[in-house]
MARVEX-469307 format. One record per residue (C-alpha): residue in one letter; x negated, y negated, z. Coordinates in pm, 1 decimal, decimal comma. Layout:
N
r_X_Y_Z
a_X_Y_Z
...
END
This chain:
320
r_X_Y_Z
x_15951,8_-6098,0_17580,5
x_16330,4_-6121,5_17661,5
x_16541,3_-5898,1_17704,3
x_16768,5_-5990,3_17446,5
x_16436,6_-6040,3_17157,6
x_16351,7_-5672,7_17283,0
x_16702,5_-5514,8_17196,4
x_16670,9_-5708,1_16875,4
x_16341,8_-5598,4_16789,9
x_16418,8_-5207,9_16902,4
x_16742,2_-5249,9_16698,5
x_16513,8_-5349,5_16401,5
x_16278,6_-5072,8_16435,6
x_16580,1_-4813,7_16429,5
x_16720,4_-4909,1_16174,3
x_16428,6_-4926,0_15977,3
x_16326,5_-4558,9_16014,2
x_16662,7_-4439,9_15844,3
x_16630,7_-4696,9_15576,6
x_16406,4_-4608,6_15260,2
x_16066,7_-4782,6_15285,8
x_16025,2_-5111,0_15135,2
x_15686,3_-5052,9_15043,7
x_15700,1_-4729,8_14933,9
x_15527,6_-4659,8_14614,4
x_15680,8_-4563,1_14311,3
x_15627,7_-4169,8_14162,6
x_15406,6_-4105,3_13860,2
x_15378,7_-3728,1_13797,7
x_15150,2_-3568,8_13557,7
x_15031,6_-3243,8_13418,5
x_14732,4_-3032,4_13392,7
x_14630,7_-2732,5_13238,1
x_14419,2_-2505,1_13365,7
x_14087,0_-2608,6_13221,3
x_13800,4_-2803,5_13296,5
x_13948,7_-3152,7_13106,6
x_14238,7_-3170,3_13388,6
x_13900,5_-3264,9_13662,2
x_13955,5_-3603,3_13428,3
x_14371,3_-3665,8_13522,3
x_14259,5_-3535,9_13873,9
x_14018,6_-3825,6_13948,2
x_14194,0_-4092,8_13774,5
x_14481,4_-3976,3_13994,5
x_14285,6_-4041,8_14323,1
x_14036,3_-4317,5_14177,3
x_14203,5_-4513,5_13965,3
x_14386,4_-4857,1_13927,7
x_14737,3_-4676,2_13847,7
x_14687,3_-4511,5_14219,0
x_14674,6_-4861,1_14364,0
x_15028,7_-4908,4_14290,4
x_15157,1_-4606,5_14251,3
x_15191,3_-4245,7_14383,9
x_15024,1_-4075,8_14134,9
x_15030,7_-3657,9_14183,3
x_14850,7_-3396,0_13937,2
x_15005,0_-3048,9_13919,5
x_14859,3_-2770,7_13708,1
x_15114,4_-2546,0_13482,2
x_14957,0_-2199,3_13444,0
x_15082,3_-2030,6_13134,7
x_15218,2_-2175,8_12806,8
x_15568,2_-2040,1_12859,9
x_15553,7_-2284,0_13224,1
x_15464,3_-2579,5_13013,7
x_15730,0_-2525,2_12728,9
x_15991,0_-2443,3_12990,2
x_15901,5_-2749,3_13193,7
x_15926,6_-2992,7_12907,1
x_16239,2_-2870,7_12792,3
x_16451,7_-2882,2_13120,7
x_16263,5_-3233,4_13166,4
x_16099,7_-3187,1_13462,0
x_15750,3_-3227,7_13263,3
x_15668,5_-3555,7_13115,0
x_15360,5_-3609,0_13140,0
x_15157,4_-3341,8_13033,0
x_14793,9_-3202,3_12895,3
x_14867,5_-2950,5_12656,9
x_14723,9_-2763,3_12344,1
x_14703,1_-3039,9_12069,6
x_14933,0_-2855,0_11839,0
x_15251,4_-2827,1_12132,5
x_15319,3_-3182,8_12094,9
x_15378,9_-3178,2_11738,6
x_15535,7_-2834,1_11763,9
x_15787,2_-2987,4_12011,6
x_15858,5_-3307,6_11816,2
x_15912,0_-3127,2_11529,6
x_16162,3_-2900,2_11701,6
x_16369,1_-3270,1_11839,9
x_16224,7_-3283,9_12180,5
x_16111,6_-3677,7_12203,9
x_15728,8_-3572,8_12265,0
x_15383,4_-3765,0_12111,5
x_15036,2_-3717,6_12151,0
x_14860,8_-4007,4_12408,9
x_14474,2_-3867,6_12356,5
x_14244,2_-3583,0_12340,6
x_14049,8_-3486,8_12672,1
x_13822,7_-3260,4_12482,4
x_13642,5_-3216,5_12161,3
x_13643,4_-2828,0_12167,2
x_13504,2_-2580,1_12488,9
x_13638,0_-2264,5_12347,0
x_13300,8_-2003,4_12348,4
x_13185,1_-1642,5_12312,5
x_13054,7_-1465,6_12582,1
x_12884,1_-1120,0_12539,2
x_12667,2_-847,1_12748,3
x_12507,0_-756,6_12446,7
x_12245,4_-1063,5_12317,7
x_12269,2_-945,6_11975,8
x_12619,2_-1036,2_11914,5
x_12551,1_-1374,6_11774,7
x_12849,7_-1446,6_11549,2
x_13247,5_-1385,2_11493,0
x_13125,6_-1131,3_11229,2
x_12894,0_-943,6_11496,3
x_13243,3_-881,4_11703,2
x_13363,7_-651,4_11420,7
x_13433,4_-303,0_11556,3
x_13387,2_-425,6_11948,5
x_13603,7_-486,8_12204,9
x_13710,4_-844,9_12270,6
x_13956,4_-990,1_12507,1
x_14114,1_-1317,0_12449,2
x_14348,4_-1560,4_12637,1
x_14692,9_-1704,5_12491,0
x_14810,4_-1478,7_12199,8
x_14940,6_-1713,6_11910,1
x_14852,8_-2033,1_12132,2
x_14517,5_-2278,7_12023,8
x_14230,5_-1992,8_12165,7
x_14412,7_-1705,7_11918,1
x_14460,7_-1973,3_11625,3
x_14115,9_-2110,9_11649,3
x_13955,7_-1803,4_11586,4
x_14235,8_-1684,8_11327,8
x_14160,5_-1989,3_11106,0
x_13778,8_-1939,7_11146,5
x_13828,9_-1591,4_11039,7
x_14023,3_-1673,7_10733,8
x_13768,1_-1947,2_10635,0
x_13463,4_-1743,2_10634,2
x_13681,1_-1440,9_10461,9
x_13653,5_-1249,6_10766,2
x_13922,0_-974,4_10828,2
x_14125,6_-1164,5_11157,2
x_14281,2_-791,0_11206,7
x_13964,7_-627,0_11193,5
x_13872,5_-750,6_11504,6
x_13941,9_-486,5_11802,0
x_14155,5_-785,7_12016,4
x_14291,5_-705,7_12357,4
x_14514,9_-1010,7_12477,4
x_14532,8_-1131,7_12844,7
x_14789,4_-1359,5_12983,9
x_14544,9_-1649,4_13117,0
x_14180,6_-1734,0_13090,0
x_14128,0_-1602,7_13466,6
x_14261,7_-1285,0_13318,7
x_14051,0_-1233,2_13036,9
x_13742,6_-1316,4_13201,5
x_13872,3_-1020,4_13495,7
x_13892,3_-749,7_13207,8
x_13584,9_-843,8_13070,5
x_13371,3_-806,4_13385,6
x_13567,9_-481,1_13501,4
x_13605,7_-310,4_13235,5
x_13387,3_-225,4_12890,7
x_13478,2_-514,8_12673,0
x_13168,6_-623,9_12448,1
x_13299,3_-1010,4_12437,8
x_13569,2_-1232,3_12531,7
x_13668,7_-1574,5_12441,0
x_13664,2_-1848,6_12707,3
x_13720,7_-2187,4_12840,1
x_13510,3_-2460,5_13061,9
x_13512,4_-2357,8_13405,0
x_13612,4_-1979,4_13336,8
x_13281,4_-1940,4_13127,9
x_13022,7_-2047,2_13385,0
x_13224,0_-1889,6_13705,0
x_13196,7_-1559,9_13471,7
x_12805,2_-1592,5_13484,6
x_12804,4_-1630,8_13810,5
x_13012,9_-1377,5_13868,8
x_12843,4_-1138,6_13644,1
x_12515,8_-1234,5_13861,8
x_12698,9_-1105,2_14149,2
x_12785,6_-761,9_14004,6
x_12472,5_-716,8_13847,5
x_12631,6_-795,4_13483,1
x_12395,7_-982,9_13256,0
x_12673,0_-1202,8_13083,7
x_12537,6_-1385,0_12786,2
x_12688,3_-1760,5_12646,6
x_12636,7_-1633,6_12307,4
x_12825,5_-1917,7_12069,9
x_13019,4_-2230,2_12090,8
x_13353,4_-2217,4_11825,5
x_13293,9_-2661,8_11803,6
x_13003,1_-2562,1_11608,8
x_13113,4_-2252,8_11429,3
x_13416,8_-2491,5_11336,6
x_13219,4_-2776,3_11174,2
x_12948,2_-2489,9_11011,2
x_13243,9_-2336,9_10868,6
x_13460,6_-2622,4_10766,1
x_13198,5_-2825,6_10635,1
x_13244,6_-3122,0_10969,4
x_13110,4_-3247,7_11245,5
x_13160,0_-2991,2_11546,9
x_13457,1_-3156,8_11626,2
x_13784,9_-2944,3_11728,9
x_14060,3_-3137,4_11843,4
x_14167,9_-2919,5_12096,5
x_14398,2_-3054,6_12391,1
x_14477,1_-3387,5_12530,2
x_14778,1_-3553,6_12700,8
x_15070,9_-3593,4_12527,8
x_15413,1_-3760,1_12705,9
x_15753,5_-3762,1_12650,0
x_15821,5_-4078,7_12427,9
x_16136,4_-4255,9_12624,5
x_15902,0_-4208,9_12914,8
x_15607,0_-4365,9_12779,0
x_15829,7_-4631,3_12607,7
x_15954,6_-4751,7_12947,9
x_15626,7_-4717,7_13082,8
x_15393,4_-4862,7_12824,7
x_15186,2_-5091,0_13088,6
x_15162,9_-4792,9_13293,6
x_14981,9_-4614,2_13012,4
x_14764,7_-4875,0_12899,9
x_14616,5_-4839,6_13293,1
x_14590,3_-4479,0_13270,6
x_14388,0_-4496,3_12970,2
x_14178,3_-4750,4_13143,9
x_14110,0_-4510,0_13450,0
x_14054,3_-4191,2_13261,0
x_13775,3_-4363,4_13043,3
x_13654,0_-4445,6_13384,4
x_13699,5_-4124,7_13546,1
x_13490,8_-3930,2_13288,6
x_13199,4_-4220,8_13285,8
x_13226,8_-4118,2_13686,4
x_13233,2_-3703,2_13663,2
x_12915,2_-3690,6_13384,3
x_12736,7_-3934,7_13669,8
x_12852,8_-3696,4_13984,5
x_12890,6_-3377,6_13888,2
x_12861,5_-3211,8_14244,2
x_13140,7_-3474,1_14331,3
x_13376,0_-3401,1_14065,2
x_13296,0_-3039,4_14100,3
x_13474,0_-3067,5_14457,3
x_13764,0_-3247,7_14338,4
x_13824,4_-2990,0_14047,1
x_13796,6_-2691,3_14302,0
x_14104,8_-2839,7_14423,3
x_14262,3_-2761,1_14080,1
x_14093,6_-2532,6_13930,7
x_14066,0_-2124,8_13960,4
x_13664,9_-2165,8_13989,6
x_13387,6_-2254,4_14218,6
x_13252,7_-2574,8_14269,3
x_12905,2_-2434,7_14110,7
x_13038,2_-2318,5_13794,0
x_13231,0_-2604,9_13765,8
x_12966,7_-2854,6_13850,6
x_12798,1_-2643,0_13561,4
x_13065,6_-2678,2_13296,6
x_13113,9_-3034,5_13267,3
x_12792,3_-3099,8_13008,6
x_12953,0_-2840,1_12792,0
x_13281,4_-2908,1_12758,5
x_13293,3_-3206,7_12533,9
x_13486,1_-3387,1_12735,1
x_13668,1_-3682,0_12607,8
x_13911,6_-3957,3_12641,0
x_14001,7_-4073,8_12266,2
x_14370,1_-4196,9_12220,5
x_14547,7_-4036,8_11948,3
x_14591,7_-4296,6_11725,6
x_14223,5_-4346,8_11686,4
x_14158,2_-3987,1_11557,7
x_14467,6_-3969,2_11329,9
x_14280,7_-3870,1_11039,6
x_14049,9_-3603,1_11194,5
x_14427,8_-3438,5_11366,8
x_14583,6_-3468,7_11013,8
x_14300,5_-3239,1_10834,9
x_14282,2_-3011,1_11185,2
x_14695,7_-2966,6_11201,8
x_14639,1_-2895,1_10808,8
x_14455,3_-2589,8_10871,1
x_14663,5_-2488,2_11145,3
x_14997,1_-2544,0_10938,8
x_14853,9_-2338,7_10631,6
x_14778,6_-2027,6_10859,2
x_15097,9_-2039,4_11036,6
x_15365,0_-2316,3_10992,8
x_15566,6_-2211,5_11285,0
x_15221,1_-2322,6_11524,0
x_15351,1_-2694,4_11435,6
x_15711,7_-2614,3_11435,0
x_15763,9_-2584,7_11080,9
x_15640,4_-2833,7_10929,8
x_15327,4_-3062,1_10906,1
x_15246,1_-3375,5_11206,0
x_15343,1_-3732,0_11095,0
x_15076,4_-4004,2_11193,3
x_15360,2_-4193,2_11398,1
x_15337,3_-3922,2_11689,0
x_15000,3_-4031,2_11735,9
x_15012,5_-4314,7_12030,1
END
């Protein structure tokens, strides 16, 4: 090479590493929360076609108040959340719909005593739940008022997070506690541990659909997206769809696999969540194509407490 080509080429090089990248790929940032359907959004983030072309990240928010706070300043927008935040947030003028729903309901009961088989066995014992006033608390409100159940008769302690309530439970003398997919199984394991039998003793999907006269069918989180965003973005979307579908067909076929991923995500071992996956009901339905069963769920919800959906009832054109 010549001396001059050389200098040329070194020159080129140089400058190159202070100018931005030509090929470097463009951001897509999304959401989790901290339960077993965000081990979906984490392997369509690593596996999927949208990763092929862009740099797709997963972060998981860890409290309601994060999430809310997040959306607002706009540094969220992308998002799974509680089914009824998207409305709530629409309805209060932030530009928000609902893309899907990751899960068909894996809210259950455990116990340490096998003869509490029912909301109306909990009646003068000690239960811990997660999320006061978020989708755990109003689940088991509007159960309660269904089956004419006294909601204040129950002896509730609340806990800040899942992770939390499952802590009081095992340490101290709770009878029961309400729980999500992975927090349930690591619990049993963790019970094993400390010589606590703890006992899986009902699933709320099928309380729901006993009580309400359904299928056991609770529409209980999914993504939902900030609607400029998604506007902008639409072919985007339409991929992401594409790879969570696939991502779920993948997790139900390697558990042990996916389990590892999650652990990256999730507060939980890679047993218990290996364990959880056949009993969370995962999904991957788009909005749109469940707008009637969201109408009669966000029904209930609004007649036990407007203020859950920000005041007033969903309209069917937040559903993407």
């Amino acid at each position: 090479m010549k001396r001059r080509e050389f200098l040329a080429l070194n020159a080129a090089l140089g400058a190159s590493a202070f100018a931005p990248s030509l090929f470097a790929k463009e951001s897509f940032e999304m959401w989790g929360a901290p339960a077993i359907p965000s081990v979906i959004m984490a392997v369509a983030s690593q596996q999927g076609e949208l990763a092929k072309s862009h740099d797709v990240s997963l972060k998981i928010w860890r409290s309601p108040d994060q999430l809310r706070a997040g959306v607002a300043n706009g540094t969220i927008k992308v998002t799974m959340a509680p089914s009824n935040v998207g409305v709530n947030l629409a309805n209060q003028g932030l530009n928000f719909a609902m893309l899907n729903i990751l899960t068909t309901g894996l809210l259950n009961i455990l116990v340490k005593d096998e003869k509490i088989k029912s909301l109306e066995d909990l009646v003068g014992k000690k239960f811990v739940m997660p999320f006061k006033n978020d989708m755990p608390d109003l689940i088991v409100q509007a159960l309660c008022k269904k089956r004419g159940l006294d909601f204040n008769k129950l002896n509730i302690t609340y806990a800040q997070t899942p992770p939390e309530a499952i802590g009081m439970f095992l340490q101290k003398d709770f009878d029961a506690v309400l729980s999500i997919e992975p927090m349930s199984s690591a619990a049993i394991l963790r019970g094993k541990k400390s010589g606590i039998e703890v006992i899986r003793s009902f699933e709320l999907p099928k309380v729901w659909g006993e009580t309400f006269n359904t299928k056991p069918f609770i529409p209980q989180a999914g993504i939902i997206v900030n609607l400029e965003f998604y506007e902008q973005n639409r072919p985007l979307f339409d991929t992401l769809d594409s790879d969570l579908k696939n991502a779920l067909a993948w997790i139900l076929a390697n558990k042990q696999s996916a389990a590892e991923i999650g652990a990256n995500y999730l507060p939980a071992p890679v047993p218990a969540l290996a364990n959880s996956f056949e009993r969370s009901n995962l999904a991957v339905i788009k909005a749109s194509e469940i707008s009637d069963e969201l109408m009669s769920f966000f029904e209930i919800l609004f007649e036990l407490n407007p203020k859950v959906l920000g005041g007033k009832m969903a309209e069917k054109r937040l559903f993407l």
